[in-house]
N, C-alpha and C positions, 0 to 999 in steps of 0.2 A: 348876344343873342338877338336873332334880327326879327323873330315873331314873338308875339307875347303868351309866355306861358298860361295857360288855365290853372287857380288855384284853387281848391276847397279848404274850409272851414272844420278844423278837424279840434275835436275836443280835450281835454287831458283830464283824465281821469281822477288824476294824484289831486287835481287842483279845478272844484268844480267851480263850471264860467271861464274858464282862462280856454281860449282858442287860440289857433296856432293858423295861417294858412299856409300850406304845402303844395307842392306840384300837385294837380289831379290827375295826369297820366303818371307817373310815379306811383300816388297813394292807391293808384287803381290794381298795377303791377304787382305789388305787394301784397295789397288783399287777397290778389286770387293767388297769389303762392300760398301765401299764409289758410286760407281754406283751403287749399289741397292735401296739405299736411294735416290738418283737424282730423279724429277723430267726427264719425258722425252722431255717435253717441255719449253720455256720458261718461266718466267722470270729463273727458277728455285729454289735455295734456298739463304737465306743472311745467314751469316755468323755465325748470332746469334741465326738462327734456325736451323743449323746444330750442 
């Protein structure tokens, strides 16, 4: 890779304090897929329907 990726600091739930850092163009990508699919109201979605 000849330019240096941008990383953020991304949490893990399972294991609180344990951070992870990942692409931040990547982790950005995903977000906004992943909110488009949400529900804007509650309950929202399980797990196994995501």
């Amino acid at each position: 890779m000849s330019t240096k990726e941008k990383k953020i600091a991304v949490e893990n739930i399972n294991v609180p304090g344990k951070t992870t850092n990942v692409d931040a163009t990547k982790y950005e990508a995903m977000k906004v897929a992943f909110l488009r699919i949400l529900p804007e109201k509650s309950p929202g979605l399980t797990q196994k329907e995501i």
